[in-house]
C-alpha positions, -999 to 999 in steps of 0.1 A, spaced: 0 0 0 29 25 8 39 17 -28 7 36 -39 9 61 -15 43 73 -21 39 72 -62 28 107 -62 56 121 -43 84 104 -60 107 127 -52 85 129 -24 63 116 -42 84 108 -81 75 108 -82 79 94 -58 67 156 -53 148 169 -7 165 183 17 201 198 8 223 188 36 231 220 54 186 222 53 191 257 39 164 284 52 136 304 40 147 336 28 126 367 18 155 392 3 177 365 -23 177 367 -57 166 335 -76 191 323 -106 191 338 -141 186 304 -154 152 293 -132 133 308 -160 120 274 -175 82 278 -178 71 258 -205 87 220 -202 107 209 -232 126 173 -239 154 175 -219 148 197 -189 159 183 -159 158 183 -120 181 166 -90 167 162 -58 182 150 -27 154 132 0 161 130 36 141 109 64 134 136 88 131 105 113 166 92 117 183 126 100 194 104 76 202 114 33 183 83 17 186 88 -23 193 114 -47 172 111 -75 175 127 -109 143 134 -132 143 141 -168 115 145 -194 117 122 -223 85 132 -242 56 156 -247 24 156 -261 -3 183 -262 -18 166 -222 11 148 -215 47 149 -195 69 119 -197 99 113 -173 122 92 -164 134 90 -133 169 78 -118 182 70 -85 216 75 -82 240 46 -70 213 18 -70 208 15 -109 169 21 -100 155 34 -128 115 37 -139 91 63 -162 59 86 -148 36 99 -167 23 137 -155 -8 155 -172 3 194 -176 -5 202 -142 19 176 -130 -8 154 -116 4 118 -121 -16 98 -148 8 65 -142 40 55 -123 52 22 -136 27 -5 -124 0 18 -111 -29 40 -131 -46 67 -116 -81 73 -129 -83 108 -130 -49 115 -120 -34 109 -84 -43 147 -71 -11 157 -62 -1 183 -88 -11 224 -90 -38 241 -106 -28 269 -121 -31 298 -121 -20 296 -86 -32 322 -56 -31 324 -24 -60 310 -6 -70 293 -36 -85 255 -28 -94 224 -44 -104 189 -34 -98 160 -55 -113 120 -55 -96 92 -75 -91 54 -81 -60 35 -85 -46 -1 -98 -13 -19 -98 -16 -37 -128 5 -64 -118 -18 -75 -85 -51 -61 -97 -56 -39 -62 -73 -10 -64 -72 19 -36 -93 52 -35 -78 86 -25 -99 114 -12 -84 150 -3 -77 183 -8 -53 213 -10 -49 250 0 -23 277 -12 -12 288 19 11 315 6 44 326 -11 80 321 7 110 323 -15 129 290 -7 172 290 -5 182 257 -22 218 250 -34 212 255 -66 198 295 -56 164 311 -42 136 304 -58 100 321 -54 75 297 -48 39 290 -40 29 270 -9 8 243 -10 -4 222 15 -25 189 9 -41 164 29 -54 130 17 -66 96 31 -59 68 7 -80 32 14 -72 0 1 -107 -11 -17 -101 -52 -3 -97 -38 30 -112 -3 35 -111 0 72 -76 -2 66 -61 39 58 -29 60 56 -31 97 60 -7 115 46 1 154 42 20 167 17 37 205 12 51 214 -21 69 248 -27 62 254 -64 84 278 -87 59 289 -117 97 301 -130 108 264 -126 77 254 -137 82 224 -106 86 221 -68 117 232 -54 111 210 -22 86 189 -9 79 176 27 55 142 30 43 125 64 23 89 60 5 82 90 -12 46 97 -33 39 130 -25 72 142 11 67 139 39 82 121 59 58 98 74 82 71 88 117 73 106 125 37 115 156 28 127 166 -8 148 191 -20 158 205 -49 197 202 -60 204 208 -98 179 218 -127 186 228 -160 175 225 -199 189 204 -226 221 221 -242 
């Protein structure tokens, strides 16, 4: 079930949506790079992230992302961690909601991109199915998310301005709906980046803690 759970913040959630290691502070007064300016994704662009479990302190991957194809709805990426040969391909709608991350399919989409254009204040709620392919279990996701604000965001890569948003969501297993995960998930989006710049995600089950990641952006850039 945490597989599910955990697809839409990959980097939190990829996909599996870290942390640099000195966990650099908000600023208000820094000037983002000259070369954030990405907007519009193209073949090629490409983000590093670094994920950190806030539980035992520890760095647990770096991940690199890279989009391999467009269409006029879709994103395409592959995704890499580095050091373990893991490799695997997400597909993203334009809002960077997740349409499929390698054995699962998300009917909608899995909830967790933006809606732009993005405000403070602004709200949604979102409902939707999913199925690993290769088990046939479904699960069902309810939630929703609020813009809580702006907060330019010091990453080693520079400062970015970002949009806050922070979203809650219960996901059930269908075979055994009693049985839940909560999880809340903060993204700090760059509309200049045109992604997150770092996201923070906490699974809960039975009332209980049993993940803390957060995910922070390292490296980004276009194709040369």
């Amino acid at each position: 079930m945490l597989r599910s759970l955990l697809a839409g913040v990959m980097f939190l959630f990829l996909i599996l949506s870290a942390r640099a290691a000195d966990d650099p502070a908000v600023q208000t007064n820094s000037t983002p790079p000259a070369a954030a300016n990405m907007q519009d994704p193209a073949v090629g662009d490409h983000w590093t992230y670094q994920v950190t479990d806030e539980i035992s302190g520890k760095l647990t991957a770096t991940r690199t992302v890279l989009i391999t194809d467009l269409s006029k709805t879709n994103v395409t990426i592959r995704f890499d961690i580095v050091g373990n040969g893991r490799s695997g391909v997400i597909v993203y709608d334009q809002s960077w909601n997740i349409l499929s991350d390698e054995a699962f399919r998300y009917t909608p989409n899995d909830g967790t991109g933006v809606r732009l254009p993005l405000a403070v204040n602004a709200e949604w709620k979102f409902t939707n199915n999913s199925q690993n392919s290769n088990t046939g279990v479904t699960f069902r996701r309810s939630g929703s998310a609020h813009v809580t604000g702006k907060e330019t965001v010091a990453t080693k890569v520079g400062a970015f301005d970002a949009f806050v948003i922070e979203s809650k969501f219960t996901e059930r297993n269908n075979r055994a709906p009693s049985r839940f995960s909560e999880i809340t998930q903060k993204t700090w989006y760059s509309p200049d980046l045109d992604h997150w710049v770092k996201r923070s995600l906490i699974v809960r089950q039975g009332g209980h803690i049993i993940r803390n990641d957060t995910v922070e952006l390292t490296d980004f850039g276009r194709k040369k």
